[in-house]
C-alpha positions as CSV (number, residue, x, y, z in Angstrom):
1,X,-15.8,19.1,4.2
2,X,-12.9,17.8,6.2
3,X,-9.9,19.4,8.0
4,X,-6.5,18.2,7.5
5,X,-6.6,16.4,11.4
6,X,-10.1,14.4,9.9
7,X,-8.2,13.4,6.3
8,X,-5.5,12.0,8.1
9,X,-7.8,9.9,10.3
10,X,-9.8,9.0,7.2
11,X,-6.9,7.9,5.1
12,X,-4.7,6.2,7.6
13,X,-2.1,9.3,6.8
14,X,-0.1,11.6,8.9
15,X,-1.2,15.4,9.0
16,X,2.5,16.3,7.7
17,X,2.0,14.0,4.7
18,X,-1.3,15.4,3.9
19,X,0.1,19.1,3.9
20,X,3.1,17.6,1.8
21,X,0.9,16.3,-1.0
22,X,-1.5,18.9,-1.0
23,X,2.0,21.3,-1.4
24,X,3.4,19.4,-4.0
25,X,-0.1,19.8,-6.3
26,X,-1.2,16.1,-5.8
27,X,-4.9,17.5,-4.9
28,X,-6.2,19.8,-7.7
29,X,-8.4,22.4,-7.2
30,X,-7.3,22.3,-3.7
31,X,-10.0,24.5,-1.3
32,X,-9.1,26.3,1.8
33,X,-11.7,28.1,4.2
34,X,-11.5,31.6,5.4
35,X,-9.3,31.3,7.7
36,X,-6.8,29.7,4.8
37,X,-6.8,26.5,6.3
38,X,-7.1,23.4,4.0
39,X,-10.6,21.7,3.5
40,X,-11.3,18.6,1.6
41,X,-14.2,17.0,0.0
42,X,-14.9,13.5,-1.2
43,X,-12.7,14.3,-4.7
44,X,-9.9,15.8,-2.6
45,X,-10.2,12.7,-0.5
46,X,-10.0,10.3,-3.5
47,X,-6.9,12.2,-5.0
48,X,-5.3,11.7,-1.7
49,X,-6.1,8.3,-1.7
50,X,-5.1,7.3,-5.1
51,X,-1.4,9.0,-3.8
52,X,-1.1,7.3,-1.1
53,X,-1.7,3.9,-2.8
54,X,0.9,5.2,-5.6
55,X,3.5,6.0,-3.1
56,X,2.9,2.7,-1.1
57,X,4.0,1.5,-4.7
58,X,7.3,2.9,-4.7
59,X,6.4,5.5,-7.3
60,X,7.6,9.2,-6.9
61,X,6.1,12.0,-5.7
62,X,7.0,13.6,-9.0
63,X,5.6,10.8,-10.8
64,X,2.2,11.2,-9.2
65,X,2.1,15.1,-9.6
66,X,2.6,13.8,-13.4
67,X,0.7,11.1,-13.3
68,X,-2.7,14.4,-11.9
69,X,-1.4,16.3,-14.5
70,X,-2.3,14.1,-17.3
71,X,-5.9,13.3,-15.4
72,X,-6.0,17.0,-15.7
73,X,-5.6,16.9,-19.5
74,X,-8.7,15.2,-20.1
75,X,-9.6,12.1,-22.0
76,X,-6.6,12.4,-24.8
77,X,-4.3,10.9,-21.9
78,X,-6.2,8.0,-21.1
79,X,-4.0,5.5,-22.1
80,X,-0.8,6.8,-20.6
81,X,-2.8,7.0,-17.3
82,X,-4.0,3.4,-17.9
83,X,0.0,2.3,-18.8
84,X,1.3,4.1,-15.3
85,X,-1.3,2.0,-13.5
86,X,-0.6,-1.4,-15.5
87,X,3.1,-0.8,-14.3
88,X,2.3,0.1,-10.4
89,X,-0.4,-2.6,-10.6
90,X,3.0,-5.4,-11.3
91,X,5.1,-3.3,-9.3
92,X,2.2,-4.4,-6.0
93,X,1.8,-7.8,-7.7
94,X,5.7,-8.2,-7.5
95,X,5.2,-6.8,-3.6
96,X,2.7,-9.1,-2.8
97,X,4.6,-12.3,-3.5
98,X,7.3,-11.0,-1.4
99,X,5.2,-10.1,1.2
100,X,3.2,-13.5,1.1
101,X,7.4,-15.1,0.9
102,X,8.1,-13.3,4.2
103,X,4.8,-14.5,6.0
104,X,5.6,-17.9,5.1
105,X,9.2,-17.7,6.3
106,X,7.9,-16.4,10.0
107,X,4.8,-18.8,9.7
108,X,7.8,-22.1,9.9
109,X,9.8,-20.2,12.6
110,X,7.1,-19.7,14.5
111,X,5.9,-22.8,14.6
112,X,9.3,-24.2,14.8
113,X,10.2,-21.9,17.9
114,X,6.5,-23.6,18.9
115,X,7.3,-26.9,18.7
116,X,10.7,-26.2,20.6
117,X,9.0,-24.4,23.5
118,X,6.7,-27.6,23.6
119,X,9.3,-30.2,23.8
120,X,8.2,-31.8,20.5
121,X,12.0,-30.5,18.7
122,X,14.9,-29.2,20.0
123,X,16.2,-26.0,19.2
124,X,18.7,-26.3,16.4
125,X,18.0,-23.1,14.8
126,X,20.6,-21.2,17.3
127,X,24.0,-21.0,16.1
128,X,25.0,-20.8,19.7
129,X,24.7,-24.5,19.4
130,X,27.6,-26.4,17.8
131,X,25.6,-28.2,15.6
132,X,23.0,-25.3,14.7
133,X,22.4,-24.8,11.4
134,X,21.6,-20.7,11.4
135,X,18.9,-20.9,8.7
136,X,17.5,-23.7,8.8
């Protein structure tokens, strides 16, 4: 079993968000020790998990709670469960080209800034300079 401090190391989480899902019902069956203090177990861990992917999606809190409340239902939702994660899994597709546009975009300026710093170009990416083309 894990504290709340431990579940945040684990899942790369802050302790607030942690408390914050497990309040809004995204951990079922959540336990608590004696002391009423929030303990998790490998299943608690993988609901937390599965959240935190969902949320790095852009989906809703309120979509996830639904989302644990059709796992909940059993089997007869398997195919709305398997449609919400067809549209978060193009929703991360659709993040990763962007992502892999924006690393490409600082990849030439860096090695444009490089080859200025080395004397190989001069720098005509400032627009303080008159003939500066500001995006180039």
């Amino acid at each position: 079993m894990y504290s709340v401090k431990q579940a945040a190391e684990i899942l790369h989480l802050t302790e607030h968000t942690i408390r914050y899902y497990t309040d809004q019902g995204l951990v079922p069956h959540m336990k608590r020790d004696k002391n009423n203090n929030r303990i998790f177990d490998e299943a608690s861990l993988k609901w937390l998990e599965c959240a935190k992917h969902l949320r790095k999606c852009g989906m809703s809190v309120a979509d996830i709670k639904t989302y644990v409340n059709l796992c909940l239902e059993g089997d007869s939702t398997t195919q709305e469960r398997y449609d919400i994660f067809m549209k978060q899994k193009h929703i991360a597709q659709v993040q990763l080209e962007e992502a892999k546009e924006r690393a490409t975009y600082i990849e030439e300026k860096t090695e444009a800034y490089l080859d200025i710093l080395q004397g190989v170009d001069s720098d005509d990416m400032n627009t303080v300079n008159k003939q500066a083309e500001p995006f180039k």
